[in-house]
C-alpha positions as CSV (number, residue, x, y, z in Angstrom):
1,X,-2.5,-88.0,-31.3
2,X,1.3,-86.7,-31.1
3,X,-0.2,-82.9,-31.3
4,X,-1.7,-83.5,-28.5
5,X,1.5,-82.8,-26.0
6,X,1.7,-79.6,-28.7
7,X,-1.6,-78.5,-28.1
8,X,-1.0,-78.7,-24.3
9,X,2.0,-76.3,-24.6
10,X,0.5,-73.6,-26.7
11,X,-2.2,-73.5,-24.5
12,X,-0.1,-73.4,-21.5
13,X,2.1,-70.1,-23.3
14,X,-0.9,-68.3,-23.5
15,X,-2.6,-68.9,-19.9
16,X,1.3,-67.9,-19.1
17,X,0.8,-64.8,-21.2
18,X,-2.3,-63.9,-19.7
19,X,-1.5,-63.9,-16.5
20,X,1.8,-62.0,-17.1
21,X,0.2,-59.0,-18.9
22,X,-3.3,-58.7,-16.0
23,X,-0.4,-59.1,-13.0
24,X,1.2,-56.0,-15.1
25,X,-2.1,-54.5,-15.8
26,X,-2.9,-54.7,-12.4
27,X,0.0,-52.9,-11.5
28,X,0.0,-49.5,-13.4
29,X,-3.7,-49.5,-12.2
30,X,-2.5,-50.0,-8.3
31,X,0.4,-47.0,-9.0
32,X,-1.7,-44.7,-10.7
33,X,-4.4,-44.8,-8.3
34,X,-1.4,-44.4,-5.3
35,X,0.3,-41.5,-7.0
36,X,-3.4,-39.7,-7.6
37,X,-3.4,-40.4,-4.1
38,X,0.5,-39.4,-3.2
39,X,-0.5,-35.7,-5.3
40,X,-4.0,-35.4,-3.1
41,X,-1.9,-35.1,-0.6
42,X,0.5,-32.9,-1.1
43,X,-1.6,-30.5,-2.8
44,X,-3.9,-30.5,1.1
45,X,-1.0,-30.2,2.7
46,X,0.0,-27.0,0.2
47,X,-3.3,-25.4,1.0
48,X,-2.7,-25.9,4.8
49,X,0.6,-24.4,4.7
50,X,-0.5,-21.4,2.5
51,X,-4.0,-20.8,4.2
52,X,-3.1,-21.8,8.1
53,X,-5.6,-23.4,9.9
54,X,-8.6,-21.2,11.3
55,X,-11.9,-20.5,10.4
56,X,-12.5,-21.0,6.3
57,X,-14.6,-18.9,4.8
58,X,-17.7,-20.8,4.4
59,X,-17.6,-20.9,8.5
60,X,-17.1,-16.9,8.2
61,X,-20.3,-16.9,5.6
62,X,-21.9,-19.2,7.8
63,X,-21.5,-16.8,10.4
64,X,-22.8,-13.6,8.9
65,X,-25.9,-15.3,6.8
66,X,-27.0,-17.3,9.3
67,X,-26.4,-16.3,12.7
68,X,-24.1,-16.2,15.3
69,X,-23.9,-16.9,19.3
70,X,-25.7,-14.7,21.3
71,X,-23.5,-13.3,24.5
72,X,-24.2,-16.5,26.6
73,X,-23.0,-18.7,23.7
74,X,-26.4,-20.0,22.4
75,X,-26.9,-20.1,18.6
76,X,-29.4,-17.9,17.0
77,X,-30.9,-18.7,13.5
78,X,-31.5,-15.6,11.8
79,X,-33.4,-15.5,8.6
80,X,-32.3,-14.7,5.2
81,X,-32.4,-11.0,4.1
82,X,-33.5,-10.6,0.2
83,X,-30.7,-9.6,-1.8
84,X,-30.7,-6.6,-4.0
85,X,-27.8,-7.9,-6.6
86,X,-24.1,-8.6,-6.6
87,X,-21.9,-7.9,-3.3
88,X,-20.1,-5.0,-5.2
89,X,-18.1,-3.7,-8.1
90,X,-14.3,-3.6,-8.8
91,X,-14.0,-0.4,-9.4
92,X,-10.1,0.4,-9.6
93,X,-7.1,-1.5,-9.0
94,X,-3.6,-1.0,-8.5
95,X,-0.5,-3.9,-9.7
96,X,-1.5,-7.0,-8.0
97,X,-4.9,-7.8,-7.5
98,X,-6.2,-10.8,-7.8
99,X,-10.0,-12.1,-6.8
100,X,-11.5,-16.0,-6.6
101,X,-14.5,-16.7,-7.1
102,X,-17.1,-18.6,-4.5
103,X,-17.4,-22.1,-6.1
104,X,-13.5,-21.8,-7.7
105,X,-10.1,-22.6,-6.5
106,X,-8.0,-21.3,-8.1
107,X,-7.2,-17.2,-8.2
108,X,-7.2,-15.2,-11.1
109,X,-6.4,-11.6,-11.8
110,X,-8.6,-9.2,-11.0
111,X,-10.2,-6.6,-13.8
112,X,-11.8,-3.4,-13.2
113,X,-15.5,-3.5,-13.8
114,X,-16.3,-7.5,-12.7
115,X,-19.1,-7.9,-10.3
116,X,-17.8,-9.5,-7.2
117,X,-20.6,-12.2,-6.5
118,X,-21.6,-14.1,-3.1
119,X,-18.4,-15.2,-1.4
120,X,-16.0,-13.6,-3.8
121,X,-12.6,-12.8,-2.4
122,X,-10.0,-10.2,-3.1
123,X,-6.8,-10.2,-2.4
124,X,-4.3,-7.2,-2.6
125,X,-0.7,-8.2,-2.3
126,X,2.4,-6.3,-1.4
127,X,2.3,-2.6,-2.8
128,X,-0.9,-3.2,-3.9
129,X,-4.6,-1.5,-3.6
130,X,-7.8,-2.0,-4.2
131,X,-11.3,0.1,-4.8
132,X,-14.9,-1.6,-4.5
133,X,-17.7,0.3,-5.2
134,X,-21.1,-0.9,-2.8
135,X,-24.0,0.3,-4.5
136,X,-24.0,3.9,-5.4
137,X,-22.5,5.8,-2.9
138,X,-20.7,3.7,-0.7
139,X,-17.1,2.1,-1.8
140,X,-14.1,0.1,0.3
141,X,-10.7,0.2,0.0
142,X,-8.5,-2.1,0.3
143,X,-4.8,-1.5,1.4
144,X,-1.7,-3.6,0.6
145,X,-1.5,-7.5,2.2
146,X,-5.3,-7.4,2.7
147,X,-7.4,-10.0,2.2
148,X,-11.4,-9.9,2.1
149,X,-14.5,-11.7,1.2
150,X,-17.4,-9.9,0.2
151,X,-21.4,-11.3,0.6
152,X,-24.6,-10.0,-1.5
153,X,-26.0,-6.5,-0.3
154,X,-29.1,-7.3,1.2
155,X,-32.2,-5.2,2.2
156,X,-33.4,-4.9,5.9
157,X,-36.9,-4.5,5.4
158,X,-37.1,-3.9,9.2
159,X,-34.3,-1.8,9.6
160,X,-35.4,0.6,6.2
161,X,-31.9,-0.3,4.9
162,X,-29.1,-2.0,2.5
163,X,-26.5,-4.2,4.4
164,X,-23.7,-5.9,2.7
165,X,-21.1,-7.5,4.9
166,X,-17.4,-8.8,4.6
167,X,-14.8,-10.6,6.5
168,X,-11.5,-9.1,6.2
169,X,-9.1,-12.1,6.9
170,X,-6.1,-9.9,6.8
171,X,-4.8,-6.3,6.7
172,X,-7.2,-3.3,6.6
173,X,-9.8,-1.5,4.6
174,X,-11.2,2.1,4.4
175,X,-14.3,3.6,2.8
176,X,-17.2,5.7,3.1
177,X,-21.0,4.8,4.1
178,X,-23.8,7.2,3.1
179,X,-25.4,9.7,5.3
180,X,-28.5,8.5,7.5
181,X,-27.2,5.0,8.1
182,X,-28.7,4.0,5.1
183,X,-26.4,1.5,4.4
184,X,-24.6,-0.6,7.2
185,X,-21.7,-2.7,6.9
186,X,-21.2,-6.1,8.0
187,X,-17.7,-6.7,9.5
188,X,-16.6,-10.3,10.7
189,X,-12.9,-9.2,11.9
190,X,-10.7,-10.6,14.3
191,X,-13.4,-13.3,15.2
192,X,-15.8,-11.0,16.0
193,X,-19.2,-9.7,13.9
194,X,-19.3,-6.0,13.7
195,X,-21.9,-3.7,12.2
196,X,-20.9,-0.2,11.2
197,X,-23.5,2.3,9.8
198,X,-22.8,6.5,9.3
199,X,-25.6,8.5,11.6
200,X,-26.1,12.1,11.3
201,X,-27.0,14.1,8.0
202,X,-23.4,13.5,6.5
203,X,-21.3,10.3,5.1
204,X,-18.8,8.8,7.6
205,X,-15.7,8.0,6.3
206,X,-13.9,4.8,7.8
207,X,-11.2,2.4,8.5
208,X,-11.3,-1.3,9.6
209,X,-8.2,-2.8,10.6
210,X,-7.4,-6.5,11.4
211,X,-4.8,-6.9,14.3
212,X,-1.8,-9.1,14.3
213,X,-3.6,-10.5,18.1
214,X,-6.8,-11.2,16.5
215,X,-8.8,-8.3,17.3
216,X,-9.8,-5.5,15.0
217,X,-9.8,-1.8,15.2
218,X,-12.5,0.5,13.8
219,X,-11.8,4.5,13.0
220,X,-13.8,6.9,12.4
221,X,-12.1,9.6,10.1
222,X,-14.8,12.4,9.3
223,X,-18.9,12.0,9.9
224,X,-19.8,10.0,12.7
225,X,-20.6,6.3,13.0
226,X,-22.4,3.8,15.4
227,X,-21.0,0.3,15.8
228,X,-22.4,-2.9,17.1
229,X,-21.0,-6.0,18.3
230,X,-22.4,-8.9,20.5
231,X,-25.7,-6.1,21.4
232,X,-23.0,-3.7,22.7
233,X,-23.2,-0.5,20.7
234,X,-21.2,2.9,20.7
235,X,-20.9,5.8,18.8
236,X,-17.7,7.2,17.5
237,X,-16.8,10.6,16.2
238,X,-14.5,12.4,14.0
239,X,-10.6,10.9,14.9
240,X,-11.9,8.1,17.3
241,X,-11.5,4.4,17.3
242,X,-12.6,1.6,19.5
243,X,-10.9,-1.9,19.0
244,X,-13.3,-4.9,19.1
245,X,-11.9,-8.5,20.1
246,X,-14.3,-11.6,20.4
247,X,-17.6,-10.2,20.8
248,X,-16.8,-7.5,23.2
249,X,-15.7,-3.7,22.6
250,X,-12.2,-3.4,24.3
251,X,-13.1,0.2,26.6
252,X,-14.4,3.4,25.3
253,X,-13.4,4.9,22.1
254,X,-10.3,6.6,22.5
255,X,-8.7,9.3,20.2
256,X,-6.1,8.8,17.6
257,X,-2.8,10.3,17.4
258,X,-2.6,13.7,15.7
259,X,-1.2,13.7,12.2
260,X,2.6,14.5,12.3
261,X,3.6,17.5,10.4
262,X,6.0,16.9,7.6
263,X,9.2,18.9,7.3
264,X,11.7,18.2,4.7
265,X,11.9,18.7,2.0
266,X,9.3,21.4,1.1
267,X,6.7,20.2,-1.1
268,X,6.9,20.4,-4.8
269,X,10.9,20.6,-3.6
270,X,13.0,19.5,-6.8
271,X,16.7,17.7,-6.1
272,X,19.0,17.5,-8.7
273,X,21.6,14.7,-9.5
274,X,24.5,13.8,-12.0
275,X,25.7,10.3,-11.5
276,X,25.0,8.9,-8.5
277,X,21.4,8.8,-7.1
278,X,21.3,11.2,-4.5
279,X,20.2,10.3,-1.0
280,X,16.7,12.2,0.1
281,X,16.2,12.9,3.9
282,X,12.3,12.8,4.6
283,X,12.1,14.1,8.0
284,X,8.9,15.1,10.3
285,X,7.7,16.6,14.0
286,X,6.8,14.0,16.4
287,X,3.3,13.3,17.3
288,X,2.2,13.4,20.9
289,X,1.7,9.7,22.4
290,X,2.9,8.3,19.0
291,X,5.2,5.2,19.7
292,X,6.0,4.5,15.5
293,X,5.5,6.1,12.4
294,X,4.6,4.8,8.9
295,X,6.2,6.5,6.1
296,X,4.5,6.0,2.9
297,X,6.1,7.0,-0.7
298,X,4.4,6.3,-4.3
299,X,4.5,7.6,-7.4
300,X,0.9,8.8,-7.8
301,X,-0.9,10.9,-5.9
302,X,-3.5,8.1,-4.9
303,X,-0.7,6.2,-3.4
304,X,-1.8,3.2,-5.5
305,X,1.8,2.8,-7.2
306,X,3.5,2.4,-3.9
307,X,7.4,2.8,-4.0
308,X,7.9,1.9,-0.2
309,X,6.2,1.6,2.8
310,X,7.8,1.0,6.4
311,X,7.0,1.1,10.2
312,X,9.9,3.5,11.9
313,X,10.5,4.4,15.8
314,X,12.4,7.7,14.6
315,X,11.3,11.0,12.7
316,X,13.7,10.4,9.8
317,X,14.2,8.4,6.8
318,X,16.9,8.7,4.5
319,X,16.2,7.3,1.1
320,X,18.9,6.1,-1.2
321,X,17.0,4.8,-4.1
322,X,14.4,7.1,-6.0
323,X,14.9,6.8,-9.5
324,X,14.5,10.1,-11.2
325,X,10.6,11.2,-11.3
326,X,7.9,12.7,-9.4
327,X,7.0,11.0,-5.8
328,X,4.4,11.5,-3.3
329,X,5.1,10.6,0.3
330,X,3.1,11.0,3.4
331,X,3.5,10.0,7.4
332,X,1.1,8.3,10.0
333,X,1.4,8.0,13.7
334,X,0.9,4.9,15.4
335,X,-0.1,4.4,19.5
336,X,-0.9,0.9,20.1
337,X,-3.7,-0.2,17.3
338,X,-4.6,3.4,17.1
339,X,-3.2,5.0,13.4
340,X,-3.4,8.5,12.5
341,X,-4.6,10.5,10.0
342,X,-2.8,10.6,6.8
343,X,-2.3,14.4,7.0
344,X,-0.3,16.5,4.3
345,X,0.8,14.6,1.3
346,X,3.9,16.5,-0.4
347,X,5.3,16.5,-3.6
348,X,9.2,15.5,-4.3
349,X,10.6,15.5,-7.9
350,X,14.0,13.9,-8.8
351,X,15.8,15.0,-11.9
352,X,18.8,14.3,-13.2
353,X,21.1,16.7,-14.5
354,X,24.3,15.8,-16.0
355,X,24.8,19.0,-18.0
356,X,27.4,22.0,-16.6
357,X,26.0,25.1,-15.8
358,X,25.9,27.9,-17.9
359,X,28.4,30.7,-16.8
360,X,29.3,34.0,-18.5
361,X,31.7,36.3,-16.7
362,X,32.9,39.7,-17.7
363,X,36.7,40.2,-16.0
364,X,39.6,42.6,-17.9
365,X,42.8,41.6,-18.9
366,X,44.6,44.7,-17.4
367,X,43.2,47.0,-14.5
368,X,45.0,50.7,-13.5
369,X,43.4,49.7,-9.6
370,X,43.7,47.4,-6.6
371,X,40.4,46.6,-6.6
372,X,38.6,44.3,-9.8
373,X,35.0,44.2,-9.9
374,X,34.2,40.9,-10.9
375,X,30.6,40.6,-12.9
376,X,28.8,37.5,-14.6
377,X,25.4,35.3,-14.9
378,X,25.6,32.0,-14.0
379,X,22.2,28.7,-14.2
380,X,19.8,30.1,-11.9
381,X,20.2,28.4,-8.2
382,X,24.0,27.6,-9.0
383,X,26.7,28.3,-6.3
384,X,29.3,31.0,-7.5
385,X,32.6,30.7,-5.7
386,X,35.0,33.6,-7.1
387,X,38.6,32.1,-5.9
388,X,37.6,30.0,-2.3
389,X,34.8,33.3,-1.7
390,X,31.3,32.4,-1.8
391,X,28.9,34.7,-4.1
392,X,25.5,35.6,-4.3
393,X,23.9,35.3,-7.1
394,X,19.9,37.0,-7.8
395,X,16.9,34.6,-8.8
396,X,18.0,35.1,-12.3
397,X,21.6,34.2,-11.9
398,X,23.1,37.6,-11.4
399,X,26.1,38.3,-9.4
400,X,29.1,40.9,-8.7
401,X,31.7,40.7,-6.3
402,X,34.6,43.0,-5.7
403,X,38.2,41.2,-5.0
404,X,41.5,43.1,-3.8
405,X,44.4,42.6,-6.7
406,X,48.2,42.3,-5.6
407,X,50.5,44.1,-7.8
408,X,51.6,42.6,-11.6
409,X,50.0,39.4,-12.9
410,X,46.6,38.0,-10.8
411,X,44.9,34.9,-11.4
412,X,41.1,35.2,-11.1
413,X,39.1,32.0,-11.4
414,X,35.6,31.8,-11.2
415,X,33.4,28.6,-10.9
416,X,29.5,27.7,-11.2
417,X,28.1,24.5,-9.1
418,X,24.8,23.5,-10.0
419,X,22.1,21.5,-7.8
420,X,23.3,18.0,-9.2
421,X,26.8,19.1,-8.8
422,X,28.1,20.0,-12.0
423,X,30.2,22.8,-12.4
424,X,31.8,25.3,-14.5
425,X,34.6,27.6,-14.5
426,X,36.1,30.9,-16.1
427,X,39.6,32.3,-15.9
428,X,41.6,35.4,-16.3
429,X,45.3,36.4,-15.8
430,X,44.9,40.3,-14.9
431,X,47.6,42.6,-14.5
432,X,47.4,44.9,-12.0
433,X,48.9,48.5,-12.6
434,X,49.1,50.7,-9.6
């Protein structure tokens, strides 16, 4: 009977106890679920701030699968095509591409080769490109900052032909569509569904860009081409563009500005430097009606490895960084959403040279005359200065120059100044006996 009182306070320890460790329990249970919750959030508010608010791309998909609005904004349900296979095929890719897949999140990098399924994006970011082969003739493009989604190619029994469609969220493509309109393309571009297909006997080659004031602009480069948007159709033909925004065309094709011809330096044009990095003035002619240029320069002749890429009101451009190596650089005019051809693409090479020019010179020590013919061969392309005089020299390097001698002891000096701006020099006392 005295245990009893014992018995009482064990048993009100461990109902203590108890309590204590669910109260606990319950707790990390109530802050794990809160912080789950906390990082939900802040990863939707990530993807709001990196993918704005708009239309996703299932909406887009939506779109070009399914239907959209006719012109008096009634909803048309327009039935499956049968696909023929995957959307298209990575074919080449230049630094930093990377692609996501329909039912994933996250984006990987891209590989050349990979099928790009239903709903698979790719993205091309700065100084970047893209190639995507569509069946077997066709392929896209993509330049830098674009982004695009790509849907299966499908077969329009009625039509007689292959369709495959994209929405190009940002930036611009280019690419080529077989003869015959054999193939159409499916654009959904500044919120507007556009179909492009080649007509005629030869391929049409294209450009598709997406306008910062959500309209798009469509070019024709070589071949002809018919487009469609909200049952409005025109044709366009070599160097003409119409821009499409909404469902409407925006007026009647229009041409695009003439390629501007490039000036300096000549092509294949090598410059020379010894320490410093020398600074290369890319000039060109204006372009009637052009209001900008976009000078282009990469290290391959593709213009995949870009080196830099800028929007300019003027003709010029001097460049004060190109490491030494071969570049490629090109120039397009701009009038409104119109862009030019690319034109001529020219070659520029920079070496550096921090060795002094060879120069040899032939000069007596002693001359019964007033007059010294001065002879030597210098690097071939090297300036020759004979005292403060200016020589010429021949392709090989070749000169002779006569100088007038005082009476008794002359200095001659002679110096050699390469292309990077090394030099050399040579000198002889000569007495003079007359």
């Amino acid at each position: 009977m005295e245990r009893g009182p014992e018995r009482r306070d064990v048993r009100s320890s461990w109902l203590r106890r108890l309590l204590r460790a669910t109260v606990v329990g319950a707790s990390e249970i109530t802050l794990a679920v809160t912080l789950v919750a906390v990082l939900t959030g802040i990863f939707g508010l990530s993807l709001l701030v990196l993918f704005p608010e708009g239309s996703g791309l299932s909406d887009l998909y939506s779109k070009i699968v399914r239907g959209a609005r006719d012109p008096q904004g009634r909803a048309t349900t327009i039935a499956e095509p049968e696909r023929e296979g995957p959307a298209a095929v990575l074919k080449q890719i230049s630094r930093s591409v990377k692609d996501r897949p329909a039912d994933s999140v996250a984006w990987q990098a891209s590989r050349v080769g990979m099928q790009l399924d239903d709903r698979h994006a790719i993205q091309t970011l700065a100084r970047s490109g893209a190639v995507v082969a569509i069946g077997e003739r066709d392929e896209v493009r993509l330049r830098e900052n674009s982004l695009v989604v790509f849907q299966y190619a499908e077969r329009e029994a009625k039509a007689g032909r292959s369709r495959t469609s994209i929405v190009l969220l940002g930036g611009g493509v280019e690419g080529r569509l077989g003869a015959g309109g054999a193939t159409a393309l499916g654009i959904v571009a500044g919120g507007a569904e556009t179909e492009l297909r080649a007509i005629g006997r030869t391929p049409a080659d294209f450009r598709v860009t997406a306008n910062t004031d959500q309209s798009s602009t469509l070019t024709v480069l070589s071949g002809k081409a018919e487009v469609e948007v909200g049952g409005q159709s025109v044709k366009l033909a070599p160097d003409e563009s119409v821009t499409v925004s909404g469902a409407h065309l925006v007026g009647e094709p229009v041409r695009i500005p003439d390629a501007p011809q490039l000036l300096e330096p000549a092509d294949r044009e090598v410059v020379y430097f010894s320490t410093a990095i020398p600074r290369v003035a890319l000039t060109w002619a204006a372009s009637p009606g052009a209001e900008s240029y976009q000078l282009t320069v990469a290290r391959d002749a593709a213009f995949g490895d870009l080196v830099f890429e800028q929007k300019l009101a003027t003709t010029s451009f001097v460049h004060g960084n190109l490491t030494p190596g071969q570049y490629h650089w090109k120039v397009q005019a701009f009038a409104g959403h119109r862009e030019s051809r690319t034109g001529n693409v020219r070659t520029l090479e920079i070496v550096r040279d921090a060795d002094a020019p060879s120069l040899e010179v032939q000069i007596p020590e002693s001359i019964d005359a007033e007059q010294l013919t001065v002879r030597g061969v210098t690097e071939p392309g090297a300036e020759v200065l004979v005292g403060q005089e200016s020589v010429r020299t021949s392709p090989q390097g070749g000169f002779e120059v006569v100088i007038m001698l005082k009476r008794g002891v002359n200095l001659v000096v002679v110096e050699a100044i390469d292309g990077a701006g090394n030099s050399s020099y040579r000198s002889q006392y000569v007495e003079a006996r007359f």
